[in-house]
VMD Tcl script that draws the C-alpha trace (Angstrom):
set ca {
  {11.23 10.37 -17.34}
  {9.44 13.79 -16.86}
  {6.08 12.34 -16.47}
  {7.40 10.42 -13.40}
  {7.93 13.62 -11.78}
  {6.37 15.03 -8.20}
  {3.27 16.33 -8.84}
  {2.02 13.86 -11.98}
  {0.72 11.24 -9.35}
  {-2.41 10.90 -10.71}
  {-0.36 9.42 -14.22}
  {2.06 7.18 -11.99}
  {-0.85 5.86 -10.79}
  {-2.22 5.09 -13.48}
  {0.79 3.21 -14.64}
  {0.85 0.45 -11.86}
  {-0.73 -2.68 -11.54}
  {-0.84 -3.38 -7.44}
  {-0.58 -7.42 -7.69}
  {-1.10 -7.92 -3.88}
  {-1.48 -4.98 -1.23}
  {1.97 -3.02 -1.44}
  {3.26 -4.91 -4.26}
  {3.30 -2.68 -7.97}
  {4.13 -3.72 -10.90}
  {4.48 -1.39 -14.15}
  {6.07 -1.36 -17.64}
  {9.16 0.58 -17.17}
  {11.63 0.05 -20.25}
  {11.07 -0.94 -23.80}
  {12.13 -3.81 -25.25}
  {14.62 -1.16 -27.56}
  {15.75 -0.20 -24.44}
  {16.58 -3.54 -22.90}
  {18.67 -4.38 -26.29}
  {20.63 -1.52 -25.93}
  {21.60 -2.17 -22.20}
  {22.38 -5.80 -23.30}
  {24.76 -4.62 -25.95}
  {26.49 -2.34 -23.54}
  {26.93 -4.93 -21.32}
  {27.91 -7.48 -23.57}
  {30.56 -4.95 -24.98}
  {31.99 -4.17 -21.88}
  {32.13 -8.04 -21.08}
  {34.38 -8.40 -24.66}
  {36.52 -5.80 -24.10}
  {38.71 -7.69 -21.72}
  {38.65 -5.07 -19.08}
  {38.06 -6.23 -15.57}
  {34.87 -7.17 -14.21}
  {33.96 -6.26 -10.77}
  {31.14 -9.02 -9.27}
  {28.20 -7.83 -7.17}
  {28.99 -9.67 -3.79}
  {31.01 -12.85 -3.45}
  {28.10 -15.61 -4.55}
  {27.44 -14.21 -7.71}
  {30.38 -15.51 -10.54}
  {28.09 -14.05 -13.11}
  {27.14 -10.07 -12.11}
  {28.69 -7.05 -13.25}
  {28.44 -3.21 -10.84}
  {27.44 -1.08 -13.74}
  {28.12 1.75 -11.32}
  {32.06 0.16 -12.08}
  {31.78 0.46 -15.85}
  {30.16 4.57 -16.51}
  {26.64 4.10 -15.80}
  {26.84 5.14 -12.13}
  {25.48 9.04 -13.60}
  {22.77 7.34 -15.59}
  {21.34 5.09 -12.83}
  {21.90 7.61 -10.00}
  {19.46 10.02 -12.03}
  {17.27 7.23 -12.72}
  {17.17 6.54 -9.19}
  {16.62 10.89 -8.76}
  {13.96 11.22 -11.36}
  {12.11 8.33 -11.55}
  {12.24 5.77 -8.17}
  {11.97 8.68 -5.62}
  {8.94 10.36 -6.74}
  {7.25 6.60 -7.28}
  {8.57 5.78 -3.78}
  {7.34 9.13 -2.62}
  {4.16 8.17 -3.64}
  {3.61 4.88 -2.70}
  {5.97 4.60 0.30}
  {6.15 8.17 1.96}
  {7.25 6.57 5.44}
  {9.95 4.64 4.23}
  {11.03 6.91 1.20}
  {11.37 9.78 3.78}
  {14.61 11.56 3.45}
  {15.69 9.90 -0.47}
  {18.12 7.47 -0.93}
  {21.30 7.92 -0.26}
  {23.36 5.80 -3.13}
  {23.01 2.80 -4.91}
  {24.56 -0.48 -5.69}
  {23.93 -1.17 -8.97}
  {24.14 -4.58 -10.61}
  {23.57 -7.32 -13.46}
  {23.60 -10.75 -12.95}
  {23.90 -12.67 -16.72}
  {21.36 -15.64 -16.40}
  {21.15 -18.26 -19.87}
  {18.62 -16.20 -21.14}
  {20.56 -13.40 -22.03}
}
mol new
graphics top color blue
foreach p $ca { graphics top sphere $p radius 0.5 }
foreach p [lrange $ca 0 end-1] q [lrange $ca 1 end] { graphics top cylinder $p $q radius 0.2 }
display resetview
């Protein structure tokens, strides 16, 4: 995540794809990666432990922030989606985010 930091725009920008004005798209995570989430997920799902759902529609979600990965995603969110939203949004990304509400939503392709 280091090369996402301030000053390195010149490589985040060379990273996106803009599809249609304001609109980026970029390859973030490896496939590895991906797996690995999965199997977190899906081991947390067999341990029996409760499951807290993102809002009341969704009967298939789980708030990772509600199973340990709150730390992970909040500097995810610190070191890698402020500086791109720094970049690309400075008007709206003014003053950082202030939290997150982190979520999965199981669909039949995982």
């Amino acid at each position: 995540w280091a090369r996402w930091s301030t000053g390195n725009d010149t490589l985040i920008l060379s990273l996106l794809r803009e599809e249609v004005e304001g609109v980026y798209s970029f390859a973030l995570f490896s496939d590895e990666f991906c797996d690995l989430f999965l199997d977190e997920l899906d081991g947390y799902y067999s341990s029996g432990l409760p499951v807290s759902r993102p809002n009341s529609m969704n009967n298939y979600g789980i708030i990772v922030n509600h199973i340990g990965l709150k730390p992970a995603l909040s500097r995810f969110q610190r070191d890698v989606l402020q500086p791109l939203s720094d970049l690309l949004f400075p008007v709206q990304a003014k003053g950082g985010f202030d939290g997150h509400h982190s979520f999965m939503v199981r669909t039949d392709l995982w």
